[in-house]
C-alpha positions as CSV (number, residue, x, y, z in Angstrom):
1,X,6.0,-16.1,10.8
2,X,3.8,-19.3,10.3
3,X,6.7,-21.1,8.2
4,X,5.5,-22.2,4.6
5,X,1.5,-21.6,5.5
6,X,-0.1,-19.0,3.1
7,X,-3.6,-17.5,4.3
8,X,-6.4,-16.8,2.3
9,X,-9.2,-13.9,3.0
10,X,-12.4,-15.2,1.3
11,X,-14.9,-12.8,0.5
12,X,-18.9,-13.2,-1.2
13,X,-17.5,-10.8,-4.1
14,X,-19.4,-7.8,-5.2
15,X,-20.5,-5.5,-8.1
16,X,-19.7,-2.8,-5.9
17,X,-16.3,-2.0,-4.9
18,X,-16.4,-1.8,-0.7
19,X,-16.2,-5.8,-0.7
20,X,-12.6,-6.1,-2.4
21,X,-11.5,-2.6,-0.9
22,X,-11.9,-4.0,2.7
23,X,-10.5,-7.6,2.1
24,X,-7.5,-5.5,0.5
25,X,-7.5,-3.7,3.4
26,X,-7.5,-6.3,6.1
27,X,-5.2,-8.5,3.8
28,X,-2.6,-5.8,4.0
29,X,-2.4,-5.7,7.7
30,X,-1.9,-9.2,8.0
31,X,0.6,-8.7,6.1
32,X,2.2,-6.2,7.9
33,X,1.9,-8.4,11.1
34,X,3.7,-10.9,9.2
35,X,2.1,-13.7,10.9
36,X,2.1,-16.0,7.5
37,X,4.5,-16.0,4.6
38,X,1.8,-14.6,2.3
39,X,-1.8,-13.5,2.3
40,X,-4.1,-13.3,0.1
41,X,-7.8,-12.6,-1.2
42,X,-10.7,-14.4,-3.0
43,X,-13.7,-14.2,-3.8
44,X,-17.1,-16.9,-4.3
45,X,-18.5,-14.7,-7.5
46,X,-17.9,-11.9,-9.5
47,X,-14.9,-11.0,-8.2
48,X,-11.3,-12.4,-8.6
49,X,-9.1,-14.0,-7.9
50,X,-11.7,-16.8,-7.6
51,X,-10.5,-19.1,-4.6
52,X,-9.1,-21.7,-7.3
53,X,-7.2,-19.0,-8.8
54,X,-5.9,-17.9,-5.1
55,X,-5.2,-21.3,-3.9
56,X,-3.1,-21.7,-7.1
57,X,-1.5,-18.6,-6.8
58,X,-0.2,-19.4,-3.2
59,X,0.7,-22.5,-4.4
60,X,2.9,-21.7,-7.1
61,X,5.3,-19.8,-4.8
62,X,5.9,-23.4,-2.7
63,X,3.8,-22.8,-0.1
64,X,2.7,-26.1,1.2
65,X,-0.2,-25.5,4.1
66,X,-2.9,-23.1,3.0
67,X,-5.4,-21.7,5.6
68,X,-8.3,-20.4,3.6
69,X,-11.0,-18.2,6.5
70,X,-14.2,-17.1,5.4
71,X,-15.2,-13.1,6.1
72,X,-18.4,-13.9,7.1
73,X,-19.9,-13.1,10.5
74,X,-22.4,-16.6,11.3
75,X,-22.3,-20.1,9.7
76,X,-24.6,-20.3,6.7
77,X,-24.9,-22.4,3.6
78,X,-22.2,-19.9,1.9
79,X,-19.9,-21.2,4.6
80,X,-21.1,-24.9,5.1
81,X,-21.5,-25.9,1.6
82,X,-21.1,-23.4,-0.9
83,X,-17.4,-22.1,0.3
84,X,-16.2,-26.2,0.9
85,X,-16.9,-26.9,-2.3
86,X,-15.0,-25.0,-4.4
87,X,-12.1,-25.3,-1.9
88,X,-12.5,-29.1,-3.0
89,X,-11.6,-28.1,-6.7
90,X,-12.8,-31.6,-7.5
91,X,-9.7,-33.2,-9.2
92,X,-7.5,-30.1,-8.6
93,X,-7.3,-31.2,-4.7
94,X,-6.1,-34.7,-5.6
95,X,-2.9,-32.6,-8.0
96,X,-1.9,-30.3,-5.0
97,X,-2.2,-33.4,-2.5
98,X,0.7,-35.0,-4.9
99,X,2.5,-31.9,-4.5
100,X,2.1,-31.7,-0.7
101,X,0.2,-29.0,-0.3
102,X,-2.1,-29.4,2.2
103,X,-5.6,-26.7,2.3
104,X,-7.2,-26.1,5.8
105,X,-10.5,-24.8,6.2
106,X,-11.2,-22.1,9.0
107,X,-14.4,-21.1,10.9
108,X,-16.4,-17.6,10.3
109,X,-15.3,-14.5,12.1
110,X,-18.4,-15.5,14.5
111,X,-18.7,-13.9,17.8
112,X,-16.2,-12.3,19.9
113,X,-15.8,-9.3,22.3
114,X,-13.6,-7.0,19.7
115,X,-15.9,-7.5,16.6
116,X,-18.4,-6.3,19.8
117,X,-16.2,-3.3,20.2
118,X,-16.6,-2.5,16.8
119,X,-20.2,-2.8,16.7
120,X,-20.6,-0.1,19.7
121,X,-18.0,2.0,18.0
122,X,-20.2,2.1,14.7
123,X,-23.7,2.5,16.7
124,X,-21.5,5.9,18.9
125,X,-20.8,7.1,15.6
126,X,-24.2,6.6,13.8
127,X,-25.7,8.8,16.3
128,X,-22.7,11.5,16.3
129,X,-21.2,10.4,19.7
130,X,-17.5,10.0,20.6
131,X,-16.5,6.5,20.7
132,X,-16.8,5.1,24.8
133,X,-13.5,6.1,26.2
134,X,-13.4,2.5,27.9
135,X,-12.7,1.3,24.0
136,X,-10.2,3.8,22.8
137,X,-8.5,5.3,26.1
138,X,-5.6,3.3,25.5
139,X,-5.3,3.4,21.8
140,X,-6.1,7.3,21.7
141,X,-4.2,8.7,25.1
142,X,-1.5,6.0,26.2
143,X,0.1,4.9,22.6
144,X,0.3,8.2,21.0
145,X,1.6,9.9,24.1
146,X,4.2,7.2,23.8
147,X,4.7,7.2,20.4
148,X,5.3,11.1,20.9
149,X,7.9,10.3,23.2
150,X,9.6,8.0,21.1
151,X,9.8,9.8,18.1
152,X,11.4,12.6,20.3
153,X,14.4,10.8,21.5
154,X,14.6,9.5,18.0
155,X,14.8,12.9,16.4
156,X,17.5,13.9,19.1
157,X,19.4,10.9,17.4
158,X,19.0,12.0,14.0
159,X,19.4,14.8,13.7
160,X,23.1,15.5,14.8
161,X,23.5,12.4,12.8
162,X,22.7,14.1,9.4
163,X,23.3,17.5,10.5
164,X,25.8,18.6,7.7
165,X,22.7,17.4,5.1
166,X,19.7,19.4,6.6
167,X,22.0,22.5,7.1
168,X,22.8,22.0,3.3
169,X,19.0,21.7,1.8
170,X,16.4,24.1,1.8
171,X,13.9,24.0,4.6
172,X,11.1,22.6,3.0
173,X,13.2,19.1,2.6
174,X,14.2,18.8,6.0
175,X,11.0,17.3,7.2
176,X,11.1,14.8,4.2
177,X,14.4,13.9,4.7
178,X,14.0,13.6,8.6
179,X,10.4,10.9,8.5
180,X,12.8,9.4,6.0
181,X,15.6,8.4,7.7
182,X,13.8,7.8,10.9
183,X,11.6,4.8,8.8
184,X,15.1,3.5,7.5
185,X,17.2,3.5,10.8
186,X,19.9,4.7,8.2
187,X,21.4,8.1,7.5
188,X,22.7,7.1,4.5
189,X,19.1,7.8,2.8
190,X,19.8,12.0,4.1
191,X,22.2,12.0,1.2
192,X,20.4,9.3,-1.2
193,X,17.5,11.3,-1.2
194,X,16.8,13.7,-4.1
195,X,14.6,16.6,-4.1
196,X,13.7,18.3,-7.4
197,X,13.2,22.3,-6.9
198,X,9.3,22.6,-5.6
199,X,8.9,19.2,-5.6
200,X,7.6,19.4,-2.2
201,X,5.4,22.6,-2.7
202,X,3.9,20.6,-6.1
203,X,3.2,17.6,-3.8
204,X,1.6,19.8,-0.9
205,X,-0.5,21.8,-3.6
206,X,-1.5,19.2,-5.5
207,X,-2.7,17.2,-1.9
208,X,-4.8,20.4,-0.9
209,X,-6.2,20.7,-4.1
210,X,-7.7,16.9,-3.8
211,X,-5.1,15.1,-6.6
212,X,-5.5,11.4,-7.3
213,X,-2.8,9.6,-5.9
214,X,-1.7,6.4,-8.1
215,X,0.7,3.8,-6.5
216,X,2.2,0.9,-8.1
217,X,1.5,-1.5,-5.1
218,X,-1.0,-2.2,-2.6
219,X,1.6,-2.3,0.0
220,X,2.3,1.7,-0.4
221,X,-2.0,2.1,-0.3
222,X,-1.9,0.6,3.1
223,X,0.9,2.6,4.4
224,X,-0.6,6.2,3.7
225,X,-2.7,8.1,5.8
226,X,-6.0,7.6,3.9
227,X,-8.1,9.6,6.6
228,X,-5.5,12.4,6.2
229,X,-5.9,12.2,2.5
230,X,-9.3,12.0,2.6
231,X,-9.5,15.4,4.4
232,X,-8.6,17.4,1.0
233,X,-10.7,15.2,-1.1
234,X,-8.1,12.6,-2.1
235,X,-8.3,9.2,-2.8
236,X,-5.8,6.3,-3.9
237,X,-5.7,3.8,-6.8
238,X,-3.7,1.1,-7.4
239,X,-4.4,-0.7,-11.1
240,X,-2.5,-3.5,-10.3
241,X,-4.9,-6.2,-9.2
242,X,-7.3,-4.7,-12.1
243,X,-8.3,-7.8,-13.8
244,X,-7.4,-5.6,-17.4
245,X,-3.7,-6.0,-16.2
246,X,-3.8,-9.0,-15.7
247,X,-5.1,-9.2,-19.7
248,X,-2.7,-6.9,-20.7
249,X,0.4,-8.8,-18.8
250,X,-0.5,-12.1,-20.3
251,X,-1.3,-10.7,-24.1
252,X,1.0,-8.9,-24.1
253,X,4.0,-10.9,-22.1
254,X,4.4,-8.0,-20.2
255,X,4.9,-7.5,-16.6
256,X,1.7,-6.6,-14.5
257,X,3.5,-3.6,-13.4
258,X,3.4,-2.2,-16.9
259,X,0.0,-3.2,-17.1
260,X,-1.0,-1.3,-14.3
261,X,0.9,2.0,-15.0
262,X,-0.5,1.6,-18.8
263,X,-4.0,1.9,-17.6
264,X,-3.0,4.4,-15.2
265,X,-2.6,6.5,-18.3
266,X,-5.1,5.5,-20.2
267,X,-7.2,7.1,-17.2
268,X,-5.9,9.8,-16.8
269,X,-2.3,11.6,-14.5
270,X,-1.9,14.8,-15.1
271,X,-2.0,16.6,-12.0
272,X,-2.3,13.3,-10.3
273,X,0.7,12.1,-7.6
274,X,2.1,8.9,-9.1
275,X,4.1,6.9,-5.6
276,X,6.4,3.6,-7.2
277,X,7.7,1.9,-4.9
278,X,8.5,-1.3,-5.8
279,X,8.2,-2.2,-9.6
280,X,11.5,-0.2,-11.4
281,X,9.4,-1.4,-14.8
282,X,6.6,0.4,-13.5
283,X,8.7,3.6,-13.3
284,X,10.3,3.2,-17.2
285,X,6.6,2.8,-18.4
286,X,5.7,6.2,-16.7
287,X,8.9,8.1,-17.9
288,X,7.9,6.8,-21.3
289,X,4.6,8.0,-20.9
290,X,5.6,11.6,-19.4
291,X,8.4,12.2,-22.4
292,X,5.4,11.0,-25.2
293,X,3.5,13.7,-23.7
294,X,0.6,11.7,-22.4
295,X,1.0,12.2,-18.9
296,X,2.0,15.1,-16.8
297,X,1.7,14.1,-13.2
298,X,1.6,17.0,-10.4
299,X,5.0,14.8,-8.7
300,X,6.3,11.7,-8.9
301,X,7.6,9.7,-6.0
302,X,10.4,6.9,-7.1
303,X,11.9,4.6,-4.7
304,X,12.3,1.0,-6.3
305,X,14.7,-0.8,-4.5
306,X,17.2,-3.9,-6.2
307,X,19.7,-4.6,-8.5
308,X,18.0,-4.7,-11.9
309,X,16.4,-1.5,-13.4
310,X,16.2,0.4,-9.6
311,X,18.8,2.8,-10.3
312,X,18.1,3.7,-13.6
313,X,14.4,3.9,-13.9
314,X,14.9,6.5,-11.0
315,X,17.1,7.9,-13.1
316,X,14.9,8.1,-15.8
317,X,12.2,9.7,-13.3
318,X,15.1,12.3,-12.6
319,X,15.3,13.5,-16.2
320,X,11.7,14.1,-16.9
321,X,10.7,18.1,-16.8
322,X,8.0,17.2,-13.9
323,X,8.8,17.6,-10.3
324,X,10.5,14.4,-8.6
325,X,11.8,13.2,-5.3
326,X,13.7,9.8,-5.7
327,X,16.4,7.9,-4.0
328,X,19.7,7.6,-6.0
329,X,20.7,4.2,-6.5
330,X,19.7,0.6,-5.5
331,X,18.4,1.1,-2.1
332,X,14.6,2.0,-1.5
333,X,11.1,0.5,-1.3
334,X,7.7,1.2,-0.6
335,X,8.2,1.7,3.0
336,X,10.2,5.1,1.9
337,X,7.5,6.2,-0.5
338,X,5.1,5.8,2.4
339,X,7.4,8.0,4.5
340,X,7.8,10.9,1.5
341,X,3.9,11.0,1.2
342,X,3.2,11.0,4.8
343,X,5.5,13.5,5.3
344,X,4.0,15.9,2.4
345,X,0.4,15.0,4.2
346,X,1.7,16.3,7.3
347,X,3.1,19.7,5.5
348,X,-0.4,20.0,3.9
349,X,-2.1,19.8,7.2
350,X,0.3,21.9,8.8
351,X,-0.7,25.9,8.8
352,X,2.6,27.2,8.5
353,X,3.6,28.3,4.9
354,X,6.1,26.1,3.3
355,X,9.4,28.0,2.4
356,X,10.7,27.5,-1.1
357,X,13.5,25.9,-2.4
């Protein structure tokens, strides 16, 4: 990781939403790389965060060198002038410079032999052809075959390891539990995990059937298998950058993670798939929300992870007549909700009925 340098994705901003969704996107596999200690995204109009409001946002968590790279293919006077300028901030720049922050301006995306790739990829797939196996032979054959292997020998691992669970839970768990502990590296979550009865056959009926899926952080977006998802008609949503929550948190003097779940509402979960893995606050919000009677989601996936609120806003989640898979106690995160969903994407796909609990 890059030390204290923060990196900021700067888009043109749109009224449409493809701009922010793939900024979101690419911001989120940054992140994953974990190249820099954070990443963010801005935009030049319409959207926000504005680059002001991103540069102030990175600063306030004590970063002190801020890389800010414009999305753009070419030069232009967005990226000469335009961009420059408001990175400037006028008398803003002189404050951070007394803080020690220092802002560092990078070139366009410009030419280069992947974007290239990508460009013959789109054209092969505009005219219904198979993308050129010189481009995806390694990605496509080599990795997977490898990946396949690996998995294997994991599983070998696992499985004797949590043996006395799977041989104790019906049969439509073990898969969950198995992608589970395999993210984790830790057996402990075989016995951590629980399963309401036909929580999995909700989850895999409401997938086939097209539900929303509503996650509390961007993080868990990124991890599922949209293309998978997409196959049944699905789609994601995540209310958290939504610019009302950001209202909503600061009237209100609430958390952004309230925010976000409150509008989730007001749009709309019954028979939706609600993922939280990260905000516990988040989760009481819902559990209010499900016991008022204004939300029945088709299953709820809990997994917060820490030591205030975790455990017992997955508790709450527990006690709510609505199907539930959680992990008892403090340990979880949005990694494991990732791993629960993928795994119900996986039974959904499969052709093989799903046995019962």
């Amino acid at each position: 990781m890059e030390g204290d340098v923060g990196l900021i994705i700067i888009g043109h901003g749109s009224k449409l939403p493809h701009n922010r969704e793939n900024l979101e996107k690419l911001a989120d596999i940054l992140r994953r790389r974990s190249q820099f200690k954070t990443v963010e995204i801005a935009f030049m109009v319409r959207n926000t965060p504005t680059i002001p409001e991103a540069i102030e946002l990175i600063a306030e968590r004590g970063v002190k060198k801020i890389v800010l790279v414009p999305a753009f293919l070419a030069q232009g006077v967005h990226t000469t002038q335009e961009i420059p300028e408001l990175i400037g901030l006028k008398d803003k720049e002189s404050q951070l410079t007394a803080k020690g922050i220092q802002l560092i301006y990078g070139e366009p995306l410009g030419s280069d032999e992947r974007i290239a790739d990508i460009i013959a990829e789109k054209a092969l797939k505009a005219m219904g052809k198979d993308v050129l196996p010189s481009l995806r032979a390694s990605s496509e054959m080599e990795i997977p075959a490898a990946a396949n292997e690996i998995y294997k020998k994991s599983m070998q691992l696992i499985r004797p390891a949590i043996k006395e669970t799977l041989e104790s839970v019906p049969e439509s768990h073990v898969s969950i539990i198995e992608r589970v502990v395999h993210t984790t590296a830790d057996p402990e979550f075989a016995k951590l995990l629980l399963i309401s009865p036909k929580a999995v056959e909700a989850g895999v009926a409401a997938i086939k059937a097209g539900a929303k899926v509503v996650t509390d952080v961007k993080m868990i977006k990124a991890g599922i298998n949209e293309s998978k998802l997409k196959k049944f008609g699905g789609q994601i949503v995540s209310y958290v950058d939504d610019k009302r929550a950001f209202k909503i948190a600061h009237e209100e003097s609430t958390t952004r993670s309230v925010a976000a779940m409150r509008l989730a509402v007001n749009d709309g979960l019954n028979g939706v798939i609600v993922l939280i893995g990260n905000a516990p606050t988040a989760a009481f919000e819902l559990a209010k929300a499900v016991e008022g009677g204004s939300a029945k989601p088709a299953l709820i996936i809990a997994t917060p992870v820490g030591y205030v609120g975790a455990a017992e806003s997955k508790q709450a989640i527990s006690e709510l007549p609505v199907p539930f898979i959680i992990v008892k106690g403090r340990k979880g995160g949005s990694t494991i909700a990732v791993a629960i969903f993928n795994a119900l994407l996986n039974l959904a796909e499969s052709t093989v009925p799903i046995k019962g609990d």
